[in-house]
C-alpha positions, -999 to +999 in steps of 0.1 A: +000+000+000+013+035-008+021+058+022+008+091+023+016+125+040-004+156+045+026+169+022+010+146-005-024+162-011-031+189-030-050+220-008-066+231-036-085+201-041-095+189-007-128+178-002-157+201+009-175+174+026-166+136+037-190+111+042-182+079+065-200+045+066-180+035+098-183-004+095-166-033+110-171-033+150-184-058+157-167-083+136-131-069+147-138-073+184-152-111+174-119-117+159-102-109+188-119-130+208-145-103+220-177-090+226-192-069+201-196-039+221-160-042+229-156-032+192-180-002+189-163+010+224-128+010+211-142+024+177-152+059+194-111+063+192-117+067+154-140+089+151-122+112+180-089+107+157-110+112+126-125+140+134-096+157+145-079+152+114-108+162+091-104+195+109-066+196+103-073+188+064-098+215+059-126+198+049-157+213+058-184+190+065-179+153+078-212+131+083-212+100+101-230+069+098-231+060+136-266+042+135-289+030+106-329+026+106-320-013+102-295-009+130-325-016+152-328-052+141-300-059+165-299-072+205-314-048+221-281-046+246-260-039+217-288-009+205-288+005+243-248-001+246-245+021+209-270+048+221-251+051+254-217+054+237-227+082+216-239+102+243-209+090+266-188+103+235-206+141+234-198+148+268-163+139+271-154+153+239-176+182+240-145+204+253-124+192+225-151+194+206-152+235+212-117+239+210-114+226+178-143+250+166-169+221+158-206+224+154-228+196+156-255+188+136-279+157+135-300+135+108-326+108+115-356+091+128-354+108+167-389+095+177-375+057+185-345+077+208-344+076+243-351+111+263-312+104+279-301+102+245-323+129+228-312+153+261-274+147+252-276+155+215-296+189+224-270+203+247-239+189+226-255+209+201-264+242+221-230+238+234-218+246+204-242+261+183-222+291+180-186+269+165-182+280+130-152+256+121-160+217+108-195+209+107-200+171+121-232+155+111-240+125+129-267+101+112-287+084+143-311+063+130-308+072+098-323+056+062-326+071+030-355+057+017-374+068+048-358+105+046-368+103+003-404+091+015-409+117+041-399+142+013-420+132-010-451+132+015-441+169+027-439+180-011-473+165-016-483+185+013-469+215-004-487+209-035-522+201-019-523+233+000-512+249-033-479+262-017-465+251-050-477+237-082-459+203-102-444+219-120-422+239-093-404+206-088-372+197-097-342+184-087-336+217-066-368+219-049-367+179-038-330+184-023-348+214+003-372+188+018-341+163+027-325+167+060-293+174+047-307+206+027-280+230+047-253+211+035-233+200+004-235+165-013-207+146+000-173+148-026-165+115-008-177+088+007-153+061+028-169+027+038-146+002+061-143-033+063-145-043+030-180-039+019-188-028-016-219-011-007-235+022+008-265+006+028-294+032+026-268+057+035-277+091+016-288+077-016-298+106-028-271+133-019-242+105-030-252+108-070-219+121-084-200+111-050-167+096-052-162+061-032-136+051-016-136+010+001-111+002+027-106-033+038-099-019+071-123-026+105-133+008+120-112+006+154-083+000+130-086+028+104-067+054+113-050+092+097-031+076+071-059+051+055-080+086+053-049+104+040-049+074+012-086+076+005-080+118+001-052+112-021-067+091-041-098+108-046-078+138-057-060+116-086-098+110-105-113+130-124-153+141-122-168+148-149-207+146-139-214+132-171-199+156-190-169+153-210-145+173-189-135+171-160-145+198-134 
């Protein structure tokens, strides 16, 4: 595998915003002979380390897949154990958190989330509503398709009370009823563990998104797999369909 430096990457091409599928857990605590929330505990290390270094790259906007809408097939223990470690995680980073300029922002489903949980994201969020630095976006109970659905149902909404007619939507007026409408499409995406797939994760906003698979477990990726995904995704070329590149 090549090995890449900060002093590698071209600044005038670093991407606006990052997307994260953070995958792998569970099986990389199995294969050490552990339980699976062993694995999610020791993953919070990546996202403190990745998060850091998104800030130190410039990039702009960094969302997170922490929790899918299928994620709540799973044990309940492991669901409560998740839920508890990202509120565990927004209180003892929250200091960091400041320094570092972050602001928080949130997508999903929040009606399924404890009142703990629900309490924790609101005041890591007033904490630092005023950060103007990264922007982290942390999917909770997250799907697409629901988000897409719940879109479509609120343009309907629109059109029935004649707050806008058919033909008023387009591609432009569908992105404002997403949850992601105050920020960019994600430039990248990086999935661990070796999966060749996004999993309902921003199906939508990922159209003309570059991916990038690592064959790494979460707990184990660390600055210089990102640094390699970065570099790499500064080497292609996007076109959008057209014939040159952008």
């Amino acid at each position: 595998m090549a090995v890449y430096g900060p002093h590698c990457l071209n600044q005038g091409k670093i991407p606006t915003h990052v997307a994260m599928i953070m995958d792998g857990n569970g099986r990389w605590a199995m294969s050490q002979g552990q339980q699976r929330t062993w694995g999610h505990n020791e993953g919070v290390s990546s996202v403190r380390k990745v998060v850091c270094y998104t800030n130190t790259l410039g990039v702009k906007y960094l969302t997170l897949y922490a929790f899918s809408e299928e994620n709540w097939k799973r044990p309940k223990a492991e669901v409560d154990f998740i839920f508890s470690l990202v509120a565990r995680y927004l209180k003892a980073e929250i200091e960091e958190l400041d320094r570092q300029n972050v602001f928080v922002a949130y997508i999903g489903d929040f009606s399924k989330l404890g009142d703990d949980v629900q309490e924790s994201l609101a005041y890591a969020q007033k904490r630092l509503s005023k950060n103007t630095g990264l922007t982290l976006i942390i999917a909770l109970s997250y799907g697409s398709r629901s988000e897409i659905v719940h879109a479509c149902k609120s343009l309907l909404v629109k059109v029935q009370s004649e707050e806008m007619g058919i033909e008023d939507i387009d591609q432009e007026a569908f992105s404002r009823f997403l949850q992601t409408s105050s920020y960019p499409d994600p430039d990248l995406l990086i999935r661990t563990s070796g999966e060749l797939r996004i999993s309902n994760f921003l199906l939508w906003q990922l159209a003309y998104s570059e991916l990038y698979f690592s064959d790494r477990m979460w707990p184990e990726f660390e600055s210089w797999h990102y640094l390699e995904a970065v570099a790499q995704y500064q080497q292609r070329k996007r076109r959008y369909g057209t014939i040159h590149s952008h």
